[in-house]
Structures are given as C-alpha cells and as structure tokens.
PDB file of N, CA, C and O in Angstrom:
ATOM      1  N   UNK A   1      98.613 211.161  83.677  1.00  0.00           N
ATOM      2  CA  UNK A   1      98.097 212.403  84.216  1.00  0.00           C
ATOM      3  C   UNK A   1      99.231 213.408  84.198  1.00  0.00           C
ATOM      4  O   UNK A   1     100.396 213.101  84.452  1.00  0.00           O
ATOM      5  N   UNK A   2      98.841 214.568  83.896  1.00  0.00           N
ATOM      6  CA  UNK A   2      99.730 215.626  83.740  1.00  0.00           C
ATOM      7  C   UNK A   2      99.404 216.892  84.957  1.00  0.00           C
ATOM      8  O   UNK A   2      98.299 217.315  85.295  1.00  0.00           O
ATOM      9  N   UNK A   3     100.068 217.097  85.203  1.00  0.00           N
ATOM     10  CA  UNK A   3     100.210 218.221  86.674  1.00  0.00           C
ATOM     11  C   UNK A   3     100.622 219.870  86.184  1.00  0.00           C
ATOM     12  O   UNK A   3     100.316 220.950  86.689  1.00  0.00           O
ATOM     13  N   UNK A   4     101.436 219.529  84.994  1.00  0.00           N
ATOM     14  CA  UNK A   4     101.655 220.597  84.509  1.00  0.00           C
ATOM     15  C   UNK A   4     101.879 221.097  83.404  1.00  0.00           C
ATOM     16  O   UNK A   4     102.866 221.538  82.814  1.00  0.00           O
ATOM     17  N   UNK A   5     100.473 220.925  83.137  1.00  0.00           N
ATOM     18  CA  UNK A   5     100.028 221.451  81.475  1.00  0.00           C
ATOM     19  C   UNK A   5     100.100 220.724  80.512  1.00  0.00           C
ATOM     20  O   UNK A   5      99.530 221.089  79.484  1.00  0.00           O
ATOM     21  N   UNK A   6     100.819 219.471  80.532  1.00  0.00           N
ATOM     22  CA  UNK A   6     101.490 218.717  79.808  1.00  0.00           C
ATOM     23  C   UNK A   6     102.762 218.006  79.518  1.00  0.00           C
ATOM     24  O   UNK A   6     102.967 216.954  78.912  1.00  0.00           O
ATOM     25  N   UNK A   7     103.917 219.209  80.359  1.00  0.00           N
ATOM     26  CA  UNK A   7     105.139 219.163  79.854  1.00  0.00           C
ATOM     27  C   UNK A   7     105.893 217.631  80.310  1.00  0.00           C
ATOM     28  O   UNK A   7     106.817 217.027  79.765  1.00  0.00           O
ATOM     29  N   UNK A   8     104.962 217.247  81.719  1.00  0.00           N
ATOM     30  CA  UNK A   8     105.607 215.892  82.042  1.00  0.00           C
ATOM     31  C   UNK A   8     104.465 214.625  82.261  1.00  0.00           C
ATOM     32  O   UNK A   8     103.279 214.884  82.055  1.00  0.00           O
ATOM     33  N   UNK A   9     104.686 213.877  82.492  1.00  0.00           N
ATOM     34  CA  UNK A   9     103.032 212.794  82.298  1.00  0.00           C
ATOM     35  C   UNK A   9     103.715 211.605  83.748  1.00  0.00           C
ATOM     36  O   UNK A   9     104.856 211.276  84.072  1.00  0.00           O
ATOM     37  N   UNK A  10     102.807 211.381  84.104  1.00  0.00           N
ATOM     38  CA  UNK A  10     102.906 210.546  85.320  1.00  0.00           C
ATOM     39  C   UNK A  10     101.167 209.321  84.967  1.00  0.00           C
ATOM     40  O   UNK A  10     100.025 209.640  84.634  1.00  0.00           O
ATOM     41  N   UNK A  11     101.983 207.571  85.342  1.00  0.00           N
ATOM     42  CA  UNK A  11     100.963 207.107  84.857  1.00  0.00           C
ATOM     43  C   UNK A  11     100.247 206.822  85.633  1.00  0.00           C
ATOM     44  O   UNK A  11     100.868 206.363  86.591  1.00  0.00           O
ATOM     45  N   UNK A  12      98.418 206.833  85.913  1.00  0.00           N
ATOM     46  CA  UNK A  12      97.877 206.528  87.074  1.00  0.00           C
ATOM     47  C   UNK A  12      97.828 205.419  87.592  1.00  0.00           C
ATOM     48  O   UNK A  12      98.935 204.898  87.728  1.00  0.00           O
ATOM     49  N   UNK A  13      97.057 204.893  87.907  1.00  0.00           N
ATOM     50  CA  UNK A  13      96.586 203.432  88.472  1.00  0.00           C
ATOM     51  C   UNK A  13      95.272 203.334  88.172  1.00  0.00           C
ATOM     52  O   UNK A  13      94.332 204.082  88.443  1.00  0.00           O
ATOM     53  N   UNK A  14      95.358 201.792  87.275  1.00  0.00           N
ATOM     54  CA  UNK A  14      93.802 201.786  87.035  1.00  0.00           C
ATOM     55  C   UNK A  14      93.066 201.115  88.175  1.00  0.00           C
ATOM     56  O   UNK A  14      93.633 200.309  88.913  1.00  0.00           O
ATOM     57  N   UNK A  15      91.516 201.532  88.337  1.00  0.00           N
ATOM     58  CA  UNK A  15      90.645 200.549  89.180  1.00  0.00           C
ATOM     59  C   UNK A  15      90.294 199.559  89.062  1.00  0.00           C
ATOM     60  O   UNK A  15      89.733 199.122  90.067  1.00  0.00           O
ATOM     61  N   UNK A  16      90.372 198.618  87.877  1.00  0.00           N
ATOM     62  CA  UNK A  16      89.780 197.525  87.661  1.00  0.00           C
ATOM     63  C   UNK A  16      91.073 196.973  86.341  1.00  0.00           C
ATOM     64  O   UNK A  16      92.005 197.728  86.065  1.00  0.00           O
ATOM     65  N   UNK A  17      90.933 195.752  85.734  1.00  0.00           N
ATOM     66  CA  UNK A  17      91.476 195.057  84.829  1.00  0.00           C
ATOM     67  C   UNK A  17      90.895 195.960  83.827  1.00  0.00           C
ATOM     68  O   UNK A  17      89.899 196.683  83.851  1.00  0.00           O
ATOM     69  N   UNK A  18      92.115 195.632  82.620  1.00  0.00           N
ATOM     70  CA  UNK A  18      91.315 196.531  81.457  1.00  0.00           C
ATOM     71  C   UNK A  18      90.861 195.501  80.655  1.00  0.00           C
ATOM     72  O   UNK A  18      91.570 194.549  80.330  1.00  0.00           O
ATOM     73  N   UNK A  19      89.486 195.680  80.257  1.00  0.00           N
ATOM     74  CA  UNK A  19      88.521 194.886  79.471  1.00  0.00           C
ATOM     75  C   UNK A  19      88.789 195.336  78.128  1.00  0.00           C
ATOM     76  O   UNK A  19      88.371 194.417  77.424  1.00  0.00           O
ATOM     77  N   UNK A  20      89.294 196.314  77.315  1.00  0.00           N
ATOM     78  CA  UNK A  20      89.287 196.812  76.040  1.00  0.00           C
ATOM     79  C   UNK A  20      88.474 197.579  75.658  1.00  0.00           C
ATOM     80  O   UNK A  20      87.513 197.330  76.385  1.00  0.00           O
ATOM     81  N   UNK A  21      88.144 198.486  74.895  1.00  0.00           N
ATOM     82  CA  UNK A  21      87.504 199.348  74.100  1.00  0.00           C
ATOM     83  C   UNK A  21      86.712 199.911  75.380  1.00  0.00           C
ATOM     84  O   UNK A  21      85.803 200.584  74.894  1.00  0.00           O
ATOM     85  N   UNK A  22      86.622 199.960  76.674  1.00  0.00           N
ATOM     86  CA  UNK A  22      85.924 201.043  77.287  1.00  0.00           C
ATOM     87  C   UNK A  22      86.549 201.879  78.346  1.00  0.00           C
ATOM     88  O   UNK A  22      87.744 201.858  78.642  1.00  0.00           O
ATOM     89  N   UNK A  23      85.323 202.857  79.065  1.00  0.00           N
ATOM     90  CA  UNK A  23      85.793 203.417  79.934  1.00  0.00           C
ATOM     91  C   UNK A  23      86.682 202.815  81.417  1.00  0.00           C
ATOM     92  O   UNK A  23      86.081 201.983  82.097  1.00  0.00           O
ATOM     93  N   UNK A  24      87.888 203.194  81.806  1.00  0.00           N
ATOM     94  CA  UNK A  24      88.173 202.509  82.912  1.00  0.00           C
ATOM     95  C   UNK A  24      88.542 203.717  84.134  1.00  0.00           C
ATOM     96  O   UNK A  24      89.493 204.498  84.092  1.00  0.00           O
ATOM     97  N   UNK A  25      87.857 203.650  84.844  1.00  0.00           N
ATOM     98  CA  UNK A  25      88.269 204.623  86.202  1.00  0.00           C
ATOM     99  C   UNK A  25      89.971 204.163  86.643  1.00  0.00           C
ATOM    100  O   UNK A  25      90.558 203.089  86.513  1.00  0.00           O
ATOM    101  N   UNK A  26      90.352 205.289  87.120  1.00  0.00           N
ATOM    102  CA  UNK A  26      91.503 205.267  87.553  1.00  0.00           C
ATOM    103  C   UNK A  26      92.249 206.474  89.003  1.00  0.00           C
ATOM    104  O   UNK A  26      91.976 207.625  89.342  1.00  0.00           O
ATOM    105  N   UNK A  27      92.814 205.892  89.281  1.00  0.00           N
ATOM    106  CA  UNK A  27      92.970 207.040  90.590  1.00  0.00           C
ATOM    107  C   UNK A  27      94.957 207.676  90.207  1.00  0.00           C
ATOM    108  O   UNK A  27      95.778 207.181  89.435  1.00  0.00           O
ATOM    109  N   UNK A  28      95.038 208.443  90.792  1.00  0.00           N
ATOM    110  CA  UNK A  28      96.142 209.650  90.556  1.00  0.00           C
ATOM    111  C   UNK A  28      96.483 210.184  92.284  1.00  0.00           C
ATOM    112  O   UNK A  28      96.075 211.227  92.795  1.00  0.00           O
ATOM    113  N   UNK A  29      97.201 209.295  92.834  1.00  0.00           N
ATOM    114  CA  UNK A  29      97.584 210.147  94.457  1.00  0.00           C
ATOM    115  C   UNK A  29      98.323 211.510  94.076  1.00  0.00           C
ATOM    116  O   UNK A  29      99.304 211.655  93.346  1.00  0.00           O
ATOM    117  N   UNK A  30      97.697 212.320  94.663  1.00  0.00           N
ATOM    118  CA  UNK A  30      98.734 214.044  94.247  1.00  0.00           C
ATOM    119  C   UNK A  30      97.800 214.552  95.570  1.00  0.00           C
ATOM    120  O   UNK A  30      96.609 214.459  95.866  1.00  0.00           O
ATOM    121  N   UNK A  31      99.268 215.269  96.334  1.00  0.00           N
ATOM    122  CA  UNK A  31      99.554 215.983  97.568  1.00  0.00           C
ATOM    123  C   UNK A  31      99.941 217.311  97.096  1.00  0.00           C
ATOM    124  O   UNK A  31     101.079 217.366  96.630  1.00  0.00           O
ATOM    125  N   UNK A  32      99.326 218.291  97.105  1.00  0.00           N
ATOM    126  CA  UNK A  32      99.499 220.150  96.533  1.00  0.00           C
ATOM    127  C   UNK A  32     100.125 220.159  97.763  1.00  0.00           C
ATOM    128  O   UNK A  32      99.665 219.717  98.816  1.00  0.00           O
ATOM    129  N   UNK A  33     101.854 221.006  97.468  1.00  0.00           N
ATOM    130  CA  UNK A  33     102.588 221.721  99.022  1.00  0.00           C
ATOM    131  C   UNK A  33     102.015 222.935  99.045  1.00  0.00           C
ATOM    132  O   UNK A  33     101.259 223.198  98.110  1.00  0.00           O
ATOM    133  N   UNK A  34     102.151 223.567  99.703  1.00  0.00           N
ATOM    134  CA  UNK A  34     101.765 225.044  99.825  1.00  0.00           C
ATOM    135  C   UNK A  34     102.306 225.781  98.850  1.00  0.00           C
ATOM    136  O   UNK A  34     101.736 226.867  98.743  1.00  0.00           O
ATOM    137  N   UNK A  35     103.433 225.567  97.886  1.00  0.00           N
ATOM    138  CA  UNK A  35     103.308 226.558  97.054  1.00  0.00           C
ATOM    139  C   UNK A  35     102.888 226.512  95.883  1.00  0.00           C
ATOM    140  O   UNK A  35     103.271 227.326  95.043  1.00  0.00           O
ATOM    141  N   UNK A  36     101.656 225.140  95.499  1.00  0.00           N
ATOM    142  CA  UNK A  36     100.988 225.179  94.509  1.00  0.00           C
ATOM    143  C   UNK A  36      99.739 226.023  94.764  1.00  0.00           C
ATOM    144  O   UNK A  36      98.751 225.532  94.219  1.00  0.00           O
ATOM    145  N   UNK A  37      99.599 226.687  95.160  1.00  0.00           N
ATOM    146  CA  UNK A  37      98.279 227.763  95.777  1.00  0.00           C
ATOM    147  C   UNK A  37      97.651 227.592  94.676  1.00  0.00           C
ATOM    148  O   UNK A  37      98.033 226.624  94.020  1.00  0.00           O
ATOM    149  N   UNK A  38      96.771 228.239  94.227  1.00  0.00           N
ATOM    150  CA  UNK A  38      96.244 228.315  92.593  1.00  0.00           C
ATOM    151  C   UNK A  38      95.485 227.902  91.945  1.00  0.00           C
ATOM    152  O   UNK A  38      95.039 226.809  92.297  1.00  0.00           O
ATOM    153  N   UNK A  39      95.109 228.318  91.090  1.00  0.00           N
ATOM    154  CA  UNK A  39      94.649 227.392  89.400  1.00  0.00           C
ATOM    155  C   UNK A  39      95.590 226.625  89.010  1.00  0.00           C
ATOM    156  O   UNK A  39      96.762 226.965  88.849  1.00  0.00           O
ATOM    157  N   UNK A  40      94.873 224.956  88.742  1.00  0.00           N
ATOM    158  CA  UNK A  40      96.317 224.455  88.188  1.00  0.00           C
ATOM    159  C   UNK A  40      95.199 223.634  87.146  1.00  0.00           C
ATOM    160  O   UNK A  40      94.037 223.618  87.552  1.00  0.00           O
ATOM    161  N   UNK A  41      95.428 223.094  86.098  1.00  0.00           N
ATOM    162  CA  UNK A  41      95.036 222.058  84.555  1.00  0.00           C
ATOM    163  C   UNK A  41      95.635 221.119  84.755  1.00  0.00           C
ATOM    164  O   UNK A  41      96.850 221.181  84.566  1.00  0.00           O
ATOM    165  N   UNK A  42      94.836 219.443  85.376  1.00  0.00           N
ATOM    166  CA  UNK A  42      94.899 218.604  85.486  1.00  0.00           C
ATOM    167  C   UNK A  42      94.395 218.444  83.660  1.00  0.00           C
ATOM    168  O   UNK A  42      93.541 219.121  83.088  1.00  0.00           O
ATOM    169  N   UNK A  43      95.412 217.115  82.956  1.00  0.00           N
ATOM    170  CA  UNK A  43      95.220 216.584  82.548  1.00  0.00           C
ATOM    171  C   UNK A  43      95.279 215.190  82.265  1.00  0.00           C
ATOM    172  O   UNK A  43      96.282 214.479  82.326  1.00  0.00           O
ATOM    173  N   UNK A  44      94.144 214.864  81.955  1.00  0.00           N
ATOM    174  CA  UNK A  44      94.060 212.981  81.469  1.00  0.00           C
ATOM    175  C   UNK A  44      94.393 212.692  80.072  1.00  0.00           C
ATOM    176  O   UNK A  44      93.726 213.248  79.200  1.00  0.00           O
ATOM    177  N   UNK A  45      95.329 211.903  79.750  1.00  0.00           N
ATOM    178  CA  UNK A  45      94.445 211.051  78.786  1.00  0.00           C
ATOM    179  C   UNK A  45      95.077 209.556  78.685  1.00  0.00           C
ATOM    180  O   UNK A  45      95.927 209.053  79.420  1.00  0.00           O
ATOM    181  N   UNK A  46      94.385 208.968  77.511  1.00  0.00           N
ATOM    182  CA  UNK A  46      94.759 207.237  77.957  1.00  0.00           C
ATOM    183  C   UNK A  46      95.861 206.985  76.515  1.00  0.00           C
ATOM    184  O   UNK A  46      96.106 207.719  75.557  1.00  0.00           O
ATOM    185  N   UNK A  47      96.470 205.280  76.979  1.00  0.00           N
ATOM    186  CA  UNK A  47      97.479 205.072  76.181  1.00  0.00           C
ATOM    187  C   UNK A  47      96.817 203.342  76.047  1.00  0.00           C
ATOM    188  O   UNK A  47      96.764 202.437  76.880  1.00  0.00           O
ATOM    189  N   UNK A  48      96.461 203.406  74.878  1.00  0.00           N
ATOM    190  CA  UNK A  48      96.462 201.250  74.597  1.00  0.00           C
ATOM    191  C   UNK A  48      97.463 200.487  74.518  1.00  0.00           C
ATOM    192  O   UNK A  48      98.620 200.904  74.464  1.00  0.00           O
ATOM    193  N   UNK A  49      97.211 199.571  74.506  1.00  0.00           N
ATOM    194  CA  UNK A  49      98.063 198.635  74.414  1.00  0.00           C
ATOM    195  C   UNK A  49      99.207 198.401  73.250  1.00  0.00           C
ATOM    196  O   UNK A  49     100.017 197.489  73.416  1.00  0.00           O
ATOM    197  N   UNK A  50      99.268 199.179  72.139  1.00  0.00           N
ATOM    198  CA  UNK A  50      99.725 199.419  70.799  1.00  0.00           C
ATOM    199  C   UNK A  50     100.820 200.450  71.390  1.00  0.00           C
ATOM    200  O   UNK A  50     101.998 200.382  71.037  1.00  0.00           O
ATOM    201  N   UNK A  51     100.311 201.489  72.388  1.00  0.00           N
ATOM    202  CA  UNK A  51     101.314 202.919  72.838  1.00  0.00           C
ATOM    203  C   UNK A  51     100.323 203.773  72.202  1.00  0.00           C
ATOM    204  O   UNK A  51     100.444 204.920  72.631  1.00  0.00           O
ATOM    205  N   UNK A  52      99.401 203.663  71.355  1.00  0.00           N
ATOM    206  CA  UNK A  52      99.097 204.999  70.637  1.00  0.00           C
ATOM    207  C   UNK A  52      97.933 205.852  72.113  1.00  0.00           C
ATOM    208  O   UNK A  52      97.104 205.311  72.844  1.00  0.00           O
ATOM    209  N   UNK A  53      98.363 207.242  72.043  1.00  0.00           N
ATOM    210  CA  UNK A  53      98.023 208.261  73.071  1.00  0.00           C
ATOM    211  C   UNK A  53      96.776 209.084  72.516  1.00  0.00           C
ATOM    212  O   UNK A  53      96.753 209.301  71.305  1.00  0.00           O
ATOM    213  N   UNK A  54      95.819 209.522  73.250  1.00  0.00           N
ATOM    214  CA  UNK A  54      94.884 210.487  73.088  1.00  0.00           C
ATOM    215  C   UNK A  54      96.018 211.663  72.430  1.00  0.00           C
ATOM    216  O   UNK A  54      97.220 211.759  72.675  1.00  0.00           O
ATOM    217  N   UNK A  55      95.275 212.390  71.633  1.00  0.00           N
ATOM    218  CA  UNK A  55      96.274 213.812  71.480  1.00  0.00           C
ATOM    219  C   UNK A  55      95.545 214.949  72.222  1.00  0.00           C
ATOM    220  O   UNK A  55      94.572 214.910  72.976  1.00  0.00           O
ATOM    221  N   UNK A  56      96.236 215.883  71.823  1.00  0.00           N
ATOM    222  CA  UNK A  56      95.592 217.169  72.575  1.00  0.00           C
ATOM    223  C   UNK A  56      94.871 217.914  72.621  1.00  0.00           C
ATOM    224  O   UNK A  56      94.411 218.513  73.594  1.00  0.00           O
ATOM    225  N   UNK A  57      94.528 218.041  70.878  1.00  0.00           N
ATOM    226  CA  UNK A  57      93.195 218.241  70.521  1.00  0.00           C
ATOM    227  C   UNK A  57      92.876 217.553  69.321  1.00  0.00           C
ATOM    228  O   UNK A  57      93.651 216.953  68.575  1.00  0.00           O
ATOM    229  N   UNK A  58      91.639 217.709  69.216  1.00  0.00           N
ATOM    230  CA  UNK A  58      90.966 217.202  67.971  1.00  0.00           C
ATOM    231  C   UNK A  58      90.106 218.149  67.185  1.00  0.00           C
ATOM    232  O   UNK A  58      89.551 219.058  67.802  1.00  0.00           O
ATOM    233  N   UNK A  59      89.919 218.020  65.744  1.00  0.00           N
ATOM    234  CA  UNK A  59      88.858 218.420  65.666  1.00  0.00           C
ATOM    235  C   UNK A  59      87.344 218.752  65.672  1.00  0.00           C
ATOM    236  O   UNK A  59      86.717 217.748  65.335  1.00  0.00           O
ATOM    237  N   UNK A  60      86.594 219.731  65.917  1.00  0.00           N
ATOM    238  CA  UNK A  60      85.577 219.958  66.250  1.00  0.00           C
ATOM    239  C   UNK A  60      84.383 219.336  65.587  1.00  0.00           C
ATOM    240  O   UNK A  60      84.317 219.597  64.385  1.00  0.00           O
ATOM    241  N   UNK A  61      83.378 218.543  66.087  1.00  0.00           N
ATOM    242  CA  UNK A  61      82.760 218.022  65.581  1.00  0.00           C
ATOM    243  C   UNK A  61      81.284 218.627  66.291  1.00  0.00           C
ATOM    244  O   UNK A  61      80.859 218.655  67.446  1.00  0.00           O
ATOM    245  N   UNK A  62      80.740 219.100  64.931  1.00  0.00           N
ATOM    246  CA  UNK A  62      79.267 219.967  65.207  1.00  0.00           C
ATOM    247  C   UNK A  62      77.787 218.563  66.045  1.00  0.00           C
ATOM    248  O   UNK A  62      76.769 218.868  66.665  1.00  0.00           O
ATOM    249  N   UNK A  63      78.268 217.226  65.712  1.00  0.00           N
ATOM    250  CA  UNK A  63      77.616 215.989  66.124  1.00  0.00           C
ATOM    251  C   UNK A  63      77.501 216.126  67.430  1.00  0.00           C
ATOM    252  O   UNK A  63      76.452 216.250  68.062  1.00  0.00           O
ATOM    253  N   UNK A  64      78.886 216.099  67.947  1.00  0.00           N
ATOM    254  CA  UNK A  64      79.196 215.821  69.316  1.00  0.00           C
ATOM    255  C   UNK A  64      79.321 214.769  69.825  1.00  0.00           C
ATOM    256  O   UNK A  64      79.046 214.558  71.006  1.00  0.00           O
ATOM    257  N   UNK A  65      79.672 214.089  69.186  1.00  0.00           N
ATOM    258  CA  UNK A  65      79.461 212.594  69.561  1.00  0.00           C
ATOM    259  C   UNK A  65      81.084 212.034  69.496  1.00  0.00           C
ATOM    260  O   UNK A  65      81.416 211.067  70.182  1.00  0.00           O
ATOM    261  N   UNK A  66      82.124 212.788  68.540  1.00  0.00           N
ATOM    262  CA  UNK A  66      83.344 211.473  68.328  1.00  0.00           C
ATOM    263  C   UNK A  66      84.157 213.238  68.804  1.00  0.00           C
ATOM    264  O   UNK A  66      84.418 214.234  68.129  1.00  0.00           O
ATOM    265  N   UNK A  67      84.315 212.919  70.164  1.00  0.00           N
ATOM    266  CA  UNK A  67      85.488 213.632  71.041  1.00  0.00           C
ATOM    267  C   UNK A  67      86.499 212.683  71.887  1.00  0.00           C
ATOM    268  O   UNK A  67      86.247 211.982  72.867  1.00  0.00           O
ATOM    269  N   UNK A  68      87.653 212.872  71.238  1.00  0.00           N
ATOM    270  CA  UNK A  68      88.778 212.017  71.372  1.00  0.00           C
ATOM    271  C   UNK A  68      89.830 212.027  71.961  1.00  0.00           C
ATOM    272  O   UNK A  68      90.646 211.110  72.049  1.00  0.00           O
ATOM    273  N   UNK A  69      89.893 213.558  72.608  1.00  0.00           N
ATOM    274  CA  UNK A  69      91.288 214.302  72.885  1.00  0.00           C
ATOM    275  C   UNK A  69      91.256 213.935  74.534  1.00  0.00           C
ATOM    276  O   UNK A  69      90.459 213.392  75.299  1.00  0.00           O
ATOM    277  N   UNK A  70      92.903 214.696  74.651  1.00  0.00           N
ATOM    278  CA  UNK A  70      93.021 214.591  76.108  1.00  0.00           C
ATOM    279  C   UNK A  70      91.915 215.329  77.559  1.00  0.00           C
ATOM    280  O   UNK A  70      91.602 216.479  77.250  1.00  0.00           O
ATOM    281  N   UNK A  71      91.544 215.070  78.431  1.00  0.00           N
ATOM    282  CA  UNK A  71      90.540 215.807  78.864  1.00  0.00           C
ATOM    283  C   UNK A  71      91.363 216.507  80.228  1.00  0.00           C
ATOM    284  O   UNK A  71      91.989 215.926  81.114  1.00  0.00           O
ATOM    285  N   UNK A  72      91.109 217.981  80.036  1.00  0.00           N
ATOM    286  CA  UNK A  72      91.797 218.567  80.917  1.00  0.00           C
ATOM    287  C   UNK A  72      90.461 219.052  82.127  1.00  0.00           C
ATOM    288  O   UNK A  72      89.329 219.412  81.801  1.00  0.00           O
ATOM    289  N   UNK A  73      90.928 218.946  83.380  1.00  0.00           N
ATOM    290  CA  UNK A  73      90.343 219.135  84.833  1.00  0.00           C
ATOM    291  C   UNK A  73      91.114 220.236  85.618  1.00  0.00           C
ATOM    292  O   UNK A  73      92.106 220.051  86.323  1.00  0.00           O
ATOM    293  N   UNK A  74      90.261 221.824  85.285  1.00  0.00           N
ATOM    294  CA  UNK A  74      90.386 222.696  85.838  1.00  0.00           C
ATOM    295  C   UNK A  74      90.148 222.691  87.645  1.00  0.00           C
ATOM    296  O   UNK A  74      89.034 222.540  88.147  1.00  0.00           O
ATOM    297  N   UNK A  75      91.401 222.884  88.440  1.00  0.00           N
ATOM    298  CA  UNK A  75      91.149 223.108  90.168  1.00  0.00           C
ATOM    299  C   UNK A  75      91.740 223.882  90.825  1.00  0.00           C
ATOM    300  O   UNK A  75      92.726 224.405  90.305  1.00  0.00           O
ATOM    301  N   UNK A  76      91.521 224.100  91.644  1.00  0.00           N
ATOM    302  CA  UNK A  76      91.801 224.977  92.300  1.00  0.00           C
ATOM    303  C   UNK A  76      93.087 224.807  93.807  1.00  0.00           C
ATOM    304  O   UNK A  76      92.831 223.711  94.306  1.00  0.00           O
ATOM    305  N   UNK A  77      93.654 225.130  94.192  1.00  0.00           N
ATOM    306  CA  UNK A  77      94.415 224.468  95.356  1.00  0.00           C
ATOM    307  C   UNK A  77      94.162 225.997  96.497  1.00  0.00           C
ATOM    308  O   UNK A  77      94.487 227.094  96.041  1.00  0.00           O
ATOM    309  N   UNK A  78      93.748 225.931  97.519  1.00  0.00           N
ATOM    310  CA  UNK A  78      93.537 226.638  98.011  1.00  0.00           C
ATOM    311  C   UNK A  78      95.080 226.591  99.486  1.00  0.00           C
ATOM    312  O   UNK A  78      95.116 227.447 100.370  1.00  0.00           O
TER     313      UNK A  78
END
C-alpha cells in the first residue's frame, strides 16, 4: 500500500492464507495526524510469489474484462 502516490510502498497484512491465483482481502493500519487534512490516493497493488508487481497502468481494454494495474482509493481525511 502506498500513502503517497507511490513514491514509498508499505506491505499490508493479508486476511487469510494465500490460496493462489485469487482475490485475497487484506488490512493496512494507517492513523492520518492532523496534518494530513485532505485528499490523499491510497494505492494497492499485489506482489506473487515470483516478486513480479501489478504496474501502474495498463492498457485500455474496450472488453473490460483483463484490468491488471495498481488500484488507486481516492479519501478524504477530514
């Protein structure tokens, strides 16, 4: 998970054992101090067992079906 934009990566904790080839929930503890006020771009993405990483983007596919990239989570910190 990335906190800030990308430039540094912190790894989460998964919820369950990893079974292979699917989705696995995972949790990310993060405490905003007061001077993250703001808009901030949470990003995810995953790493296998090989090391190879989601990238950042991919190309666009009119299907919609094979989206591969990192997934960024727009929030807010009030």
């Amino acid at each position: 998970m990335s906190l800030d934009d990308g430039a540094t990566w912190r790894p989460a904790h998964l919820r369950r054992d990893d079974h292979g080839r699917t989705w696995t929930r995972w949790t990310l503890p993060w405490t905003p101090g007061s001077s993250d006020a703001g808009p901030h771009r949470l990003i995810a993405r995953a790493t296998d067992r090989t090391g190879a990483t989601q990238p950042a983007t991919v190309p666009f596919d009119d299907g919609g079906y094979q989206f591969w990239a990192a997934v960024r989570h727009p929030v807010t910190v009030a």
